[in-house]
N, C-alpha and C positions, 0 to 999 in steps of 0.2 A: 525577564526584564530586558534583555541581553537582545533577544529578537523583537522585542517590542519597540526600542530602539531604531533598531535598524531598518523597522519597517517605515519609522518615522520620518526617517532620514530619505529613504526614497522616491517616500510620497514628495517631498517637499526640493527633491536637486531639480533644479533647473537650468537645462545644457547651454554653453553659452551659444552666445548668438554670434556670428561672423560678421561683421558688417563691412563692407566694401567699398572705398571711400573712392570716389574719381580722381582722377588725376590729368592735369593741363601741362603737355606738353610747352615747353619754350624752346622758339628756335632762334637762335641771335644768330645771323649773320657778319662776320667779324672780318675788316683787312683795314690794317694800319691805326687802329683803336688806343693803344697804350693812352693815353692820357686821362678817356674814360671810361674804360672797361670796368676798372674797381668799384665805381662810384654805379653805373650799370647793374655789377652783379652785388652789391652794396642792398642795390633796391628790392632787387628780385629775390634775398637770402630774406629779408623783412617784410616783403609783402605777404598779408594774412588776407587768404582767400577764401570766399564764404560757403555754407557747407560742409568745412572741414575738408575742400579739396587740395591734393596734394599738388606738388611741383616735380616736374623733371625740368633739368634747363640743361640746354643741348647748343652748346658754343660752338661753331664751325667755321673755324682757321682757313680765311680764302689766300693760303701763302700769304701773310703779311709779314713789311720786311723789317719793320721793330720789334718789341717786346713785348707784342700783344699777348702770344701765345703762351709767355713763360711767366706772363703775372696773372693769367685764367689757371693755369699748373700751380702756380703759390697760392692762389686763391683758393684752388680745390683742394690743398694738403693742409692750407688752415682751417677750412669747415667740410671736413668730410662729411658729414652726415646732412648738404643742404641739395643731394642729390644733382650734382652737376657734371658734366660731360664735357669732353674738350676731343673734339673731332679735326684733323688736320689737312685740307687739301696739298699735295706734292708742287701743285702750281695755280699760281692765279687763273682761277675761272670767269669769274664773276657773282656778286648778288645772286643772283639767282639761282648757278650752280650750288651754291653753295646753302640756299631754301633747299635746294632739289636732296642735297645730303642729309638736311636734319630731320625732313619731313619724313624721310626713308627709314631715319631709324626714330622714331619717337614714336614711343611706347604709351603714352596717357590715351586719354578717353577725348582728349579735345587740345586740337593744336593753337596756340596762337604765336605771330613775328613779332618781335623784338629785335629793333636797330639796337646796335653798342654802342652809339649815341645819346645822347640826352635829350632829343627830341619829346619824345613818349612817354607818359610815368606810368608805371606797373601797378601801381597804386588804382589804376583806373580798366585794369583787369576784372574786376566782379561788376564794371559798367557792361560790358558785353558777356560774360557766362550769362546774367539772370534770364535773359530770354530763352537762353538755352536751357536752362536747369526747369523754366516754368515752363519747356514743351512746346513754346511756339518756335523755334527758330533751330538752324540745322549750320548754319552759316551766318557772322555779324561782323558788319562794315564797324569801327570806331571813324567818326566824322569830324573833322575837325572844322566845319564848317555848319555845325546846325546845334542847338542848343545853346547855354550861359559859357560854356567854360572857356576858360582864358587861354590866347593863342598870340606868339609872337606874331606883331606886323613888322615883315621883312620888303620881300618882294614883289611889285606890281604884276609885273610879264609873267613872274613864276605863278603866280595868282590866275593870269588872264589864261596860262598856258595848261594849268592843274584844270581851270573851269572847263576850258574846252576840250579836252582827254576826255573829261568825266562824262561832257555831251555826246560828244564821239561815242563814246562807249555805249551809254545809253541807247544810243540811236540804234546801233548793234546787236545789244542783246534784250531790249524792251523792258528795262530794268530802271531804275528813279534813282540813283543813289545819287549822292551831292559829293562822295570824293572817292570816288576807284583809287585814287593814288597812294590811301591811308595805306600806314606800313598795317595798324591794326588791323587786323584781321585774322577771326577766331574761326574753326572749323571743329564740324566733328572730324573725328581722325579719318574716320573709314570713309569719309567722302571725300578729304583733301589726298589721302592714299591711293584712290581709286582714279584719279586723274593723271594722265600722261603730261606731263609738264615738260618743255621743252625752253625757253629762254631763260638761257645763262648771266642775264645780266641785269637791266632794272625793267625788262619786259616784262618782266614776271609778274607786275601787278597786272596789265592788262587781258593779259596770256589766263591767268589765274580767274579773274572774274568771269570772261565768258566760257571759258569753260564749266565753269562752276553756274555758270546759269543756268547753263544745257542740260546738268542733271535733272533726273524724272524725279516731280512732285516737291522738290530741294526748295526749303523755307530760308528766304533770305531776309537781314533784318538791319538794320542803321541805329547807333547811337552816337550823341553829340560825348567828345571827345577834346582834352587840351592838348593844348600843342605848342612845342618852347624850341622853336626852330633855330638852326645855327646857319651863320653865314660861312662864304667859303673861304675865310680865315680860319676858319674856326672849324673848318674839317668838312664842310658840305663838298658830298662828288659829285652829284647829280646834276648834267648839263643840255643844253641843247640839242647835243646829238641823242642821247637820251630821248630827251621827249620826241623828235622824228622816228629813231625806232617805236616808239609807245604807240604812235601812227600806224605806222605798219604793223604792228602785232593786233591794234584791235580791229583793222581789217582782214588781216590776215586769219584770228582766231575767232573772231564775231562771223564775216560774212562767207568763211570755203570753208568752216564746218570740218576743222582740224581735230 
């Protein structure tokens, strides 16, 4: 009876199965943030992404001279287990150095920026995976200029000056998008890893696109996006001189082929 058992038993184990869940890098570029970093990382510890993909969130300290860094360290000792990272630059880089750090070490299967601002809701993270996950896309613009969703109206010039970057750019790389400037922007890993990135500061969106155009066969895709923009009371850095370097970088990276 004994072996007749046992034989029972073997016919019917069935080994488990492993399953391997993806995982989406975040990389927050952070300097002088304290007021809402918590509310930030608040979002990112509760947003429920579809698939059952997981989260790394990958903070990167550009020397900021408040308390950003030490309420991201309280943050991560009240919920250890919500996978987060707190990376330090020794001195002010810029933005984009500081993409250049998180990008370097993020470990998921697909990256995507997050500002430490409140501009962006993470909430709207599974608007750009689905393309990816359904095989058509490799890279996805969030647009904050096509589709229903709701988007502060601030500024005119910053408006007239976003539209004409994005033409610019266009022109450059033969590519449709309606906002090069969005922070959103999802990659796969091994293609945002595979690019030599070089502006340290908010060139990085321009820098970043035509490069990323120039990859062989690299499916590019656009979805409409909200957007709750702050003014520069309110912590906006983003100026003028800015958008002339944004000039320079997408000539510089669209047309001498860097």
């Amino acid at each position: 009876m004994g072996s007749i058992m046992t034989y029972f038993v073997h016919q019917h184990f069935i080994p488990p199965i492993l399953v391997k869940f993806k995982t989406l890098s975040i990389v927050v570029p952070m300097y002088n943030e304290h007021r809402s970093i918590h509310q930030i990382l608040d979002l990112l510890r509760t947003v429920h992404l579809i698939d059952g993909i997981g989260k790394e969130i990958i903070v990167v300290d550009d020397c900021s001279t408040d308390h950003s860094a030490e309420r991201v360290e309280a943050y991560a000792q009240q919920y250890p287990a919500m996978g987060l990272r707190l990376l330090r630059h020794t001195m002010n880089q810029g933005k984009g150095a500081a993409l250049h750090t998180g990008i370097r070490e993020a470990t998921g299967d697909y990256v995507i920026i997050q500002d430490a601002d409140l501009e962006y809701d993470p909430e709207e993270y599974n608007l750009l995976i689905k393309p990816v996950l359904k095989g058509f896309a490799d890279v996805v613009f969030g647009s904050r200029f096509m589709g229903g969703n709701p988007h502060r109206i601030l500024f005119f010039w910053h408006s007239i000056g976003n539209n004409f970057l994005t033409f610019l750019s266009n022109m450059v790389t033969d590519l449709n998008l309606t906002d090069m400037e969005t922070c959103y922007k999802l990659f796969r890993r091994d293609i945002i890893q595979g690019l030599h990135l070089e502006e340290k500061r908010f060139g990085f969106e321009p820098e970043v696109t035509a490069k990323v155009a120039r990859v062989k066969d690299v499916r590019i895709y656009e979805v409409g996006i909200s957007y709750y923009g702050r003014t520069y009371a309110e912590g906006k850095k983003i100026g003028w001189r800015d958008g002339v370097r944004a000039i320079y970088c997408i000539l510089k990276y669209g047309l001498l082929n860097y």
